[in-house]
C-alpha positions, -999 to 999 in steps of 0.1 A, spaced: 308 -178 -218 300 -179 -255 274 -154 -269 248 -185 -274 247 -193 -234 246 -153 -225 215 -137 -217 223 -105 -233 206 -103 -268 217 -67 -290 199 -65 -325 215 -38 -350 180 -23 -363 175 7 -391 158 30 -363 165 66 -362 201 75 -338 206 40 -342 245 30 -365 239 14 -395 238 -23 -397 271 -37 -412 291 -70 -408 310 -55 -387 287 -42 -357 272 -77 -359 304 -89 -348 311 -59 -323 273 -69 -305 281 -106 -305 313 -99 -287 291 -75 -263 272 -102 -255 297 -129 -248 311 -104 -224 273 -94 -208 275 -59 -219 245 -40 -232 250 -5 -250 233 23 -238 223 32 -274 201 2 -278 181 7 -250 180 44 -236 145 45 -250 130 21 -223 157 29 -198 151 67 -201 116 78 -211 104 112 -212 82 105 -185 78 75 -161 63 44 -178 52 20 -151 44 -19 -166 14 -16 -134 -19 -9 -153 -49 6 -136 -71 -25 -126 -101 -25 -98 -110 -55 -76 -145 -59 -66 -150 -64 -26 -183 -84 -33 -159 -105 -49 -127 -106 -30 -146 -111 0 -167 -146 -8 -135 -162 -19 -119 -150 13 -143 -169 34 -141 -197 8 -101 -198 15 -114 -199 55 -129 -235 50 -102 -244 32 -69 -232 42 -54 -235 72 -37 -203 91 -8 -221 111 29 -224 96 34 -230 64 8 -210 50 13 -186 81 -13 -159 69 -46 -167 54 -41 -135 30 -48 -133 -5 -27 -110 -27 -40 -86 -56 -18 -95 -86 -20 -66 -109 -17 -74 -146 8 -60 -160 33 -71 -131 35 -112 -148 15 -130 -124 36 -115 -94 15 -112 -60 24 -74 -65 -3 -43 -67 27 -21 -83 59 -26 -84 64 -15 -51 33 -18 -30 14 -54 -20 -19 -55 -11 -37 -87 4 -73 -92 19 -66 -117 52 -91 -136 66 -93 -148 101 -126 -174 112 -133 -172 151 -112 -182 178 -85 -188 151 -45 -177 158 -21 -159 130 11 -171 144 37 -145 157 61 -139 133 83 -105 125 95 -93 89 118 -63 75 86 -57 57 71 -22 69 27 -32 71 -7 -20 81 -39 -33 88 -68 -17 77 -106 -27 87 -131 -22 64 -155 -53 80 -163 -60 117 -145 -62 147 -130 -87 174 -97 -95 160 -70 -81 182 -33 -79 167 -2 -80 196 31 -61 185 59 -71 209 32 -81 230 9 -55 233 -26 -64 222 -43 -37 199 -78 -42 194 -90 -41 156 -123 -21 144 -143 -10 112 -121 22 100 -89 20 124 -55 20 106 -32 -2 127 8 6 109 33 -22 116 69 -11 112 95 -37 101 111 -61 127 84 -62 149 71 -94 163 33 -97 160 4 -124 157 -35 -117 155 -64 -136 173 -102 -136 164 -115 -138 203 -152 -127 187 -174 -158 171 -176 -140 137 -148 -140 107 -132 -111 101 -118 -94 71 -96 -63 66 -71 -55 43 -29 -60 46 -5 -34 31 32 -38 29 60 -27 7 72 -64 -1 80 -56 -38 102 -27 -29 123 -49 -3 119 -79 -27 133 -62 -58 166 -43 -38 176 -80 -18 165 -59 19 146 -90 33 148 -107 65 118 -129 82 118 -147 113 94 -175 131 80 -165 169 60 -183 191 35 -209 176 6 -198 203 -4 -165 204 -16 -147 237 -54 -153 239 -59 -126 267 -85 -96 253 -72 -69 246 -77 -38 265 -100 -6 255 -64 10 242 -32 -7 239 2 6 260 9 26 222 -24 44 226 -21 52 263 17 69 257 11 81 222 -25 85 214 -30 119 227 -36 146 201 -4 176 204 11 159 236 45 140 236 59 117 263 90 133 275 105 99 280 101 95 245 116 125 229 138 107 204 125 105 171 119 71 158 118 61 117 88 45 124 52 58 145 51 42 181 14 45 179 0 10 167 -38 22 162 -56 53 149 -89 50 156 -115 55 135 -138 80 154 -108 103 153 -103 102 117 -143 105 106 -141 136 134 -112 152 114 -126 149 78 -161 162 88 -146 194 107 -130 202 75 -156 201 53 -178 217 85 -150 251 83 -152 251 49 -189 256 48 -183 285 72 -162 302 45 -125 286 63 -97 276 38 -93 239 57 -100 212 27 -76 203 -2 -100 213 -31 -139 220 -26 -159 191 -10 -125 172 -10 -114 170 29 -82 145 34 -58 135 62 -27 119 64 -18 96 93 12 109 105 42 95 132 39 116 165 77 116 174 83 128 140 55 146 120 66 124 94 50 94 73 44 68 95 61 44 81 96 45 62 80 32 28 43 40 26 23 68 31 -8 67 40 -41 89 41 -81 92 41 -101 113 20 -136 123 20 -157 135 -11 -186 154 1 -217 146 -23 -217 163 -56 -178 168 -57 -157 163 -84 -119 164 -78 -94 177 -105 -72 147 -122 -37 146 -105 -10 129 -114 18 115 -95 55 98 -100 48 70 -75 20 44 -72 -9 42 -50 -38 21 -38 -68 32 -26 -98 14 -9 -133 27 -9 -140 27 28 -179 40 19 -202 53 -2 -204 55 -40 -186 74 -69 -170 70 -100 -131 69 -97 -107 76 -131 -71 62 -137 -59 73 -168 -79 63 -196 -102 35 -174 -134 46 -156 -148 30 -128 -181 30 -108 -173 21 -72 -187 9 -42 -180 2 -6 -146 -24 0 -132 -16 -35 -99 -18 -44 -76 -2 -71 -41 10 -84 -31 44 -98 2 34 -116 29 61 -116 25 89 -135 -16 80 -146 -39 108 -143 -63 103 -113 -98 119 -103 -126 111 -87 -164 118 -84 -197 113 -68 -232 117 -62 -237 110 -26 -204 106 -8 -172 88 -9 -147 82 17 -112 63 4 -84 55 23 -50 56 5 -15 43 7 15 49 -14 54 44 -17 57 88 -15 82 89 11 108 64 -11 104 91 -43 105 120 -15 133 103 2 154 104 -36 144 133 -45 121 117 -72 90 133 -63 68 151 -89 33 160 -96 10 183 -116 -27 185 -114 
C-alpha cells in the first residue's frame, strides 16, 4: 500500500510539544502512513482530553412536532417487514446524520394506527417502551402479552422475541429506547425474524412477569438466581406517581427521603438483582415539585430525558430550554445539567450509567 491509497494522513505542524518540521520527518510520516501507523504525538490532544469531549451537542425535540409527523408516517408507511417498525429516530447533530441521540443511546418515537401488528422479531439490542400518549397497545415478550399505558416503563432485554398490537381503535404513540449505537460501534449485534402474525388475544389485567415479579420486597423462590436483565416486563405507572409523591409528602414532614429539596426521583430497578434493569441503560423518573430549582450536575455518560408532564425550563451546558409535556432532549457527557420550574415537572430519564459503572468510568460533580 503506497502512502497515496492509505487512509492515515500525519502533518508535521509548528505546534507546541510537537518536533520541528524537517525533510526528514516528512519522510518518517509518509513511511507511517504507508504502513497505517499514526503517532501518538499527533493526536494525544483529541485522543486524551482533560475532560471528556463528547461530538453529541445538547439539542431538544418538540413533541408537538415529533408527534404530527408520527401520525403523518402512519398514512404513509407501512409496519410489516421491511420497514419492520414504524419508529422514527432522533438524530442528534453533532453525530453526522446517524439515527443516534449520543453516541451510545437511540431514541425513536413509534407509531402504531389501530388494529395494526409490529411483527415479532428479537435483537441483541437491550430496549424499553415508554408511554407518554394513550393506551391499548399490548407488547408480547416470549409470548406473554403486556398491556401498554400512559406512564408505564415496559424494559426489553436483548434476545427476546416480541411484537406489539394496537387491539384499541385509536393510534398510539410512545417512545423506544435502546442502546444500538453502543452495540453498533463495538460489532455485538445479532437480529432475527419471528413469526409474521402476531397473537391478537387481549392481554390480561397483568402479564405472567407482573404476577411472579411485580410484588414490592417479595421474591419468587423458584426464581432465586439472579438474572443480568429484570424479569418484570411492566412498571406501572400508578406505582411510580405513588413513590415520587410519598417522597416529596416525608419531606414536607421534615424526613430526609428526596435527592435535593422539591427534587423526588426513582430509579427502576431489576428485582432478582437490585441492579439496573437492563445491562446498558439506566433508567429513572424525577419529579420537580413547583418552585424548585435543582443544582447543575454533570456526568461522564449521556442521558435522555423526556418530559412526562408539566412545565419548566431545563439547562444543558450553555443552551436553555423551556419545556413542555412529550419533550425530548440529550445531556452529552460531561455538560452541566439543571433544571427548573414554576408549576411542576415530572421527567423520565435513561442513560448508558451502568457501561461507565461497569469500567470503572464513572464520575460526577454537582
Amino acid at each position: 500500500m503506497t502512502s497515496t491509497s492509505s487512509p492515515v494522513r500525519v502533518q508535521a505542524t509548528d505546534a507546541v510539544d510537537q518536533p520541528e518540521p524537517s525533510a526528514a520527518l516528512d519522510t518518517l510520516y509518509r513511511a507511517f502512513e504507508s504502513e497505517l501507523l499514526v503517532p501518538l504525538w499527533t493526536e494525544i490532544g483529541d485522543l486524551m482530553p482533560a475532560h471528556p469531549d463528547s461530538s453529541a451537542l445538547p439539542h431538544l425535540w418538540r413533541w408537538r412536532n415529533l408527534l404530527p409527523m408520527a401520525a403523518q408516517a402512519g398514512e404513509l408507511v407501512p409496519v410489516g417487514r421491511g420497514g419492520e417498525r414504524r419508529a422514527i429516530a432522533l438524530a442528534n447533530p453533532g453525530l453526522g446524520g446517524r439515527p443516534f441521540a449520543t453516541p451510545t443511546l437511540w431514541a425513536a418515537i413509534q407509531f402504531l394506527k389501530p388494529g395494526e401488528d409490529a411483527p415479532v422479531h428479537r435483537h441483541t439490542q437491550n430496549a424499553f417502551r415508554f408511554v407518554v400518549e394513550g393506551e391499548g397497545v399490548w407488547t408480547v415478550v416470549n409470548g406473554d402479552p403486556v398491556a401498554m399505558r400512559r406512564g408505564d416503563f415496559l424494559p426489553q432485554a436483548g434476545w427476546n422475541w416480541h411484537g406489539h398490537h394496537n387491539l384499541s381503535d385509536r393510534p398510539m404513540a410512545w417512545i423506544d429506547g435502546l442502546d444500538i449505537p453502543f452495540q453498533h460501534h463495538i460489532g455485538s449485534t445479532f437480529f432475527e425474524f419471528g413469526p409474521d402474525e402476531t397473537d391478537s388475544t387481549e392481554a390480561p389485567a397483568s402479564s405472567r412477569s407482573e404476577r411472579l415479579w411485580g410484588h414490592p420486597g417479595l421474591r419468587p423462590l423458584t426464581h432465586l438466581r439472579p438474572t443480568p436483565a429484570t424479569p418484570l416486563l411492566a412498571y406501572r405507572w400508578e406505582h411510580t406517581d405513588r413513590a415520587l409523591s410519598d417522597q416529596l409528602a416525608l419531606e414536607a414532614d421534615g424526613h430526609r427521603a428526596t435527592v435535593e429539596p422539591g427534587h423526588a426521583a426513582v430509579r427502576y430497578t431489576n428485582p432478582a438483582t437490585g441492579g439496573d434493569v437492563l445491562p446498558t441503560v439506566r433508567t429513572e423518573f424525577h419529579r420537580l415539585a413547583p418552585d424548585t430549582g435543582t443544582r447543575a450536575r454533570r456526568e461522564a455518560g449521556s442521558s435522555v430525558f423526556q418530559v412526562f408532564e408539566g412545565t419548566g425550563e431545563v439547562t444543558v451546558g450553555d443552551t436553555s430550554w423551556a419545556v413542555a409535556r412529550g419533550d425530548l432532549f440529550v445531556v452529552p457527557s460531561w455538560q452541566p445539567f439543571s433544571a427548573s420550574t414554576e408549576h411542576g415537572l415530572d421527567l423520565f430519564r435513561f442513560s448508558d450509567a451502568p457501561v461507565f459503572e461497569m469500567l470503572h468510568l464513572d464520575r460526577s460533580v454537582a
